[in-house]
Biotite code that builds the C-alpha atoms (Angstrom):
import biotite.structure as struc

atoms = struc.array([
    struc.Atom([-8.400, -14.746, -8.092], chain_id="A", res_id=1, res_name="UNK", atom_name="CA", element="C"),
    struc.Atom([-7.108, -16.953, -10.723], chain_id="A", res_id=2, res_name="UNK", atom_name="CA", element="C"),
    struc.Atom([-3.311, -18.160, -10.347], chain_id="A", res_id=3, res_name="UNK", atom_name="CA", element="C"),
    struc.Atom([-2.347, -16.101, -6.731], chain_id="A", res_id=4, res_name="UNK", atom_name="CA", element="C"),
    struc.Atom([-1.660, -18.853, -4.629], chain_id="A", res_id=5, res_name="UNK", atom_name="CA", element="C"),
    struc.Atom([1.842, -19.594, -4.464], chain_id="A", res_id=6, res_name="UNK", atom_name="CA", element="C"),
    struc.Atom([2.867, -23.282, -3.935], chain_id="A", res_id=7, res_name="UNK", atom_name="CA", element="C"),
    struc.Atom([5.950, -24.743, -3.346], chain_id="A", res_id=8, res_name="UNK", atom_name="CA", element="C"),
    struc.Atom([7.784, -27.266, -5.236], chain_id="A", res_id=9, res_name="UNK", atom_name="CA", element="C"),
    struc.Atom([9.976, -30.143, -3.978], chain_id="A", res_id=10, res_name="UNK", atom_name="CA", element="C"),
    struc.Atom([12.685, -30.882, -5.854], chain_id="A", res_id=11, res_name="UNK", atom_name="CA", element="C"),
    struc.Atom([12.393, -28.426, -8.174], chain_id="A", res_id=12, res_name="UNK", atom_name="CA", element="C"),
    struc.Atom([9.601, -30.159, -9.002], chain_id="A", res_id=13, res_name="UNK", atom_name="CA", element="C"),
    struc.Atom([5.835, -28.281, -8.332], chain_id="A", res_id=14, res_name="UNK", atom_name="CA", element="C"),
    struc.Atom([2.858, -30.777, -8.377], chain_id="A", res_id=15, res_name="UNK", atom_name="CA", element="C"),
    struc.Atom([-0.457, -29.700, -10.857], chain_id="A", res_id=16, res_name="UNK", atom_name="CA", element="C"),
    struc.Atom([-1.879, -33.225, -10.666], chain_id="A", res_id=17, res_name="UNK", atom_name="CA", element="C"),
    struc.Atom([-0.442, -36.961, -10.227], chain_id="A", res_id=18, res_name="UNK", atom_name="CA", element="C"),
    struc.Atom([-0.324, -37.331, -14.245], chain_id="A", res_id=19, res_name="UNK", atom_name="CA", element="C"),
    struc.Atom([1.499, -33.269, -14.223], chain_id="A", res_id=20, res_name="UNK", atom_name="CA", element="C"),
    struc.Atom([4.591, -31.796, -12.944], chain_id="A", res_id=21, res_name="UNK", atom_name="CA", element="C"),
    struc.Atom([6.319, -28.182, -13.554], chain_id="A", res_id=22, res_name="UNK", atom_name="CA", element="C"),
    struc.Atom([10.036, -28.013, -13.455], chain_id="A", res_id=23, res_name="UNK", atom_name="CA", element="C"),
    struc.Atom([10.880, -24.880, -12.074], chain_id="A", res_id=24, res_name="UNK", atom_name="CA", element="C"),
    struc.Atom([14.701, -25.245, -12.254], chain_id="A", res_id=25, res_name="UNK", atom_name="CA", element="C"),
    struc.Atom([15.141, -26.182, -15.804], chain_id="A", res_id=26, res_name="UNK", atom_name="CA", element="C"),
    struc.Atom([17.050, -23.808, -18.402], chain_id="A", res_id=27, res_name="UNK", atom_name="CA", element="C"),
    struc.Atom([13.738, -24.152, -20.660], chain_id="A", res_id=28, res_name="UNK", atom_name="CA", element="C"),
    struc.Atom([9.944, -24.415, -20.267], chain_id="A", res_id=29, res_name="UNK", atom_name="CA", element="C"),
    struc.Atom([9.338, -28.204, -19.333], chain_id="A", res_id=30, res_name="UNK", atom_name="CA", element="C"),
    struc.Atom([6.684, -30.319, -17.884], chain_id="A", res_id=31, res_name="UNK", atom_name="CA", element="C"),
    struc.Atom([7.121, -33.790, -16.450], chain_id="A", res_id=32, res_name="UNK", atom_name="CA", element="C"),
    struc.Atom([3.917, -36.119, -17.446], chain_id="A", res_id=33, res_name="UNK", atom_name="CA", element="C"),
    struc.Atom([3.079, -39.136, -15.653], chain_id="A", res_id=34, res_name="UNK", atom_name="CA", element="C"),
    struc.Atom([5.638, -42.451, -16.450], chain_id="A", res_id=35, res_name="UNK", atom_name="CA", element="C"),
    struc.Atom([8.343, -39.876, -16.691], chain_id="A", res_id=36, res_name="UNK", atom_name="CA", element="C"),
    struc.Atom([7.448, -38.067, -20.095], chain_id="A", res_id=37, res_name="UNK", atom_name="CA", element="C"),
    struc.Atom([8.832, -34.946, -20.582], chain_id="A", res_id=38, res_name="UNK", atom_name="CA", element="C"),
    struc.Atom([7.315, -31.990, -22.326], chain_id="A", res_id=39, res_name="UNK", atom_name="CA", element="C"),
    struc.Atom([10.220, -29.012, -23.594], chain_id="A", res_id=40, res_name="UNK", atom_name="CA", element="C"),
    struc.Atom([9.423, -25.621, -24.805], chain_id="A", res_id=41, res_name="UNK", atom_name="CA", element="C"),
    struc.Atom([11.679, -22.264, -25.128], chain_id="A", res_id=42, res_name="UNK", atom_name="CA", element="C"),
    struc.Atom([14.336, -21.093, -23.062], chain_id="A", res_id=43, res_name="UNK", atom_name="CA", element="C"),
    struc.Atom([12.735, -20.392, -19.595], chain_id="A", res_id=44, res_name="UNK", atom_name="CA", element="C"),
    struc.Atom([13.794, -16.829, -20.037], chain_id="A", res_id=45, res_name="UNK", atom_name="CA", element="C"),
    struc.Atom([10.768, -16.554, -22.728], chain_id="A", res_id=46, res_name="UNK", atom_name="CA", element="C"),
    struc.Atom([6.827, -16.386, -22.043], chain_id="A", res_id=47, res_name="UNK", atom_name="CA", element="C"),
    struc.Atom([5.263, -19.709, -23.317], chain_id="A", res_id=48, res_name="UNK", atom_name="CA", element="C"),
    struc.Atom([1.297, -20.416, -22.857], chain_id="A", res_id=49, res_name="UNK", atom_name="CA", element="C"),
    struc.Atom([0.345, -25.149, -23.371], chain_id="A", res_id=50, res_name="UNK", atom_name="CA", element="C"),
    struc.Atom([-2.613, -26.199, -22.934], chain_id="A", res_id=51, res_name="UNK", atom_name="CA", element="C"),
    struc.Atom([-2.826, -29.965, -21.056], chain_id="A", res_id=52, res_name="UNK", atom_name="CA", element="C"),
    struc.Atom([-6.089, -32.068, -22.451], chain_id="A", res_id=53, res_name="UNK", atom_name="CA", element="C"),
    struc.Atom([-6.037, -35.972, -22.774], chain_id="A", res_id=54, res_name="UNK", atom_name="CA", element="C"),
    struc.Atom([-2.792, -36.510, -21.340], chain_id="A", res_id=55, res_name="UNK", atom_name="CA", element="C"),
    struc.Atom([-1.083, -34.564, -24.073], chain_id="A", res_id=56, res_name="UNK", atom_name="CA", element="C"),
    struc.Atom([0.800, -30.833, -24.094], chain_id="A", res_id=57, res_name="UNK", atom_name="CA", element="C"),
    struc.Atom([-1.052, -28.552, -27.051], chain_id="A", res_id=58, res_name="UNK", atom_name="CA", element="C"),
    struc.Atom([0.229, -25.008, -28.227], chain_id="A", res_id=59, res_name="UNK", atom_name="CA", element="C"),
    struc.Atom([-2.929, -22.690, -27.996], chain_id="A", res_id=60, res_name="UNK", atom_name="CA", element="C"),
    struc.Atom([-3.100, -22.826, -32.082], chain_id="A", res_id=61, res_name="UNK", atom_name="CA", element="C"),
    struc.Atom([-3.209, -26.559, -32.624], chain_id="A", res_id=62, res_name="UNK", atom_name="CA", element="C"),
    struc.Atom([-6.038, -28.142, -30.278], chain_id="A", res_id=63, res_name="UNK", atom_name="CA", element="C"),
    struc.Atom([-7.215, -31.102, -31.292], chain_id="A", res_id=64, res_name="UNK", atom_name="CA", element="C"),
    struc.Atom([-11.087, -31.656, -32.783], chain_id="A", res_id=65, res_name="UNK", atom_name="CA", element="C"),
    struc.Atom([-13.268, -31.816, -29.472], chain_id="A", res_id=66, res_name="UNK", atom_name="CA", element="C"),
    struc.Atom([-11.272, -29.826, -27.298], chain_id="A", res_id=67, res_name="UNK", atom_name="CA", element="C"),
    struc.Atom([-13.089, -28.842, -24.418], chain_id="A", res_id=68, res_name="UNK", atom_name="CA", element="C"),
    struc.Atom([-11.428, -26.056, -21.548], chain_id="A", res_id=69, res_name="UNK", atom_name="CA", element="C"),
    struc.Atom([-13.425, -28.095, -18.531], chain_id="A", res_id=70, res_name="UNK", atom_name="CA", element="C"),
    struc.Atom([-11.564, -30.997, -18.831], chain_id="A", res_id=71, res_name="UNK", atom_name="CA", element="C"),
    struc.Atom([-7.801, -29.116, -19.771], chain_id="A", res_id=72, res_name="UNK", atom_name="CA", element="C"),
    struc.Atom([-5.470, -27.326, -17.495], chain_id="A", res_id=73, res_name="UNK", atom_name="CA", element="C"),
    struc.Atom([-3.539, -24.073, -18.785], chain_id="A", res_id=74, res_name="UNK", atom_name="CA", element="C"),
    struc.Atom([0.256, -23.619, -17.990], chain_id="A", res_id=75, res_name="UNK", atom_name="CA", element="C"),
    struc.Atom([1.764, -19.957, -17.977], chain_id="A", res_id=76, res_name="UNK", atom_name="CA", element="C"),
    struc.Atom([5.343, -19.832, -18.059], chain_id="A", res_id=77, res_name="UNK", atom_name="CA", element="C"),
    struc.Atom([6.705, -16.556, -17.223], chain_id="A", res_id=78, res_name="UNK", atom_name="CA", element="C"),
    struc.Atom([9.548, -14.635, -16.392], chain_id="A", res_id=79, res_name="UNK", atom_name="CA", element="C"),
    struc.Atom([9.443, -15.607, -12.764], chain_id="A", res_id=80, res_name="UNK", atom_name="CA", element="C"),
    struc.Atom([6.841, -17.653, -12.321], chain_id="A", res_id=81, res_name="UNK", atom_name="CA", element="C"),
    struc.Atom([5.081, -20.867, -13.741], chain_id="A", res_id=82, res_name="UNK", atom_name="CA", element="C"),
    struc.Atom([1.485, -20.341, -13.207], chain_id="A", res_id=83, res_name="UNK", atom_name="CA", element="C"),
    struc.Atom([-1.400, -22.814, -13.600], chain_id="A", res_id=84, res_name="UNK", atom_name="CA", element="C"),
    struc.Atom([-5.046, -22.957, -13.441], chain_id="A", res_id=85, res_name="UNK", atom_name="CA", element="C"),
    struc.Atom([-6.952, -26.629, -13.953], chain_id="A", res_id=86, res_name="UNK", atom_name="CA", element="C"),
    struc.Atom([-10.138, -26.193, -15.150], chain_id="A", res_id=87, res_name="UNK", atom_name="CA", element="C"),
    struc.Atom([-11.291, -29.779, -14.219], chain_id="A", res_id=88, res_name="UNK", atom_name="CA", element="C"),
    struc.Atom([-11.123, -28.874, -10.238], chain_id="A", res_id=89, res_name="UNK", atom_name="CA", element="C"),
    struc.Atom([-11.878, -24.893, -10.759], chain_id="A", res_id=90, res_name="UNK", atom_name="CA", element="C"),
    struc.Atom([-8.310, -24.212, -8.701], chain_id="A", res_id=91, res_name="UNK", atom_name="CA", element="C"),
    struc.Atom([-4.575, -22.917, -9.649], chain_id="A", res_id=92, res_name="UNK", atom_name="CA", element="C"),
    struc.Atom([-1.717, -21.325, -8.242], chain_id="A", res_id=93, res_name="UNK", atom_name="CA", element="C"),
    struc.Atom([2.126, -20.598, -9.690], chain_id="A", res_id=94, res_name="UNK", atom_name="CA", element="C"),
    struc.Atom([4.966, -21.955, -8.761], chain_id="A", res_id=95, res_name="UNK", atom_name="CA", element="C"),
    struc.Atom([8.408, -19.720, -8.614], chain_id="A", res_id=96, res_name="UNK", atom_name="CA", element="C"),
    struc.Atom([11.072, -20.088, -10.545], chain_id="A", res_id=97, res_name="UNK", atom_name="CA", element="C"),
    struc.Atom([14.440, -21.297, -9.149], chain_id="A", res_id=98, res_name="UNK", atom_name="CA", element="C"),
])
């Protein structure tokens, strides 16, 4: 099962890999990239679906020439939940919402 392990975050922070970070308490859809980068979407109260390949966020619509799914990890950002699944190390959970 794809995304059904829950994991909990520290800090309001939940860990995906040492270069990606959810943020499960903020009023919008954000992800923390490594050197302290941050990544915004909509208000956390709406569903949002990113894509994370090369080090960069992409909306599902605007991937870049020589995307390729193995090497990308897909965030879900839902109502009560932040769910992930990275492709690169076949494994995901979801985090909860604070």
């Amino acid at each position: 099962m794809i995304g059904t392990d829950e994991l909990l975050a520290k800090g309001g922070l939940g860990i995906v890999d040492e270069n990606l970070y959810v943020d499960v308490r903020s009023a919008k859809n954000e992800l923390v990239l490594r050197k302290g980068d941050k990544w915004s979407g909509r208000s956390a109260h709406s569903a949002e679906l990113v894509i994370f390949f090369e080090g960069k966020v992409w909306l599902p619509g605007d991937l870049p020439d020589g995307f390729d799914l193995a090497e990308a990890v897909v965030i879900s950002f839902e109502r009560d939940r932040i769910r992930f699944f990275d492709f690169r190390k076949g494994s995901g959970g979801y985090y909860r919402r604070r």
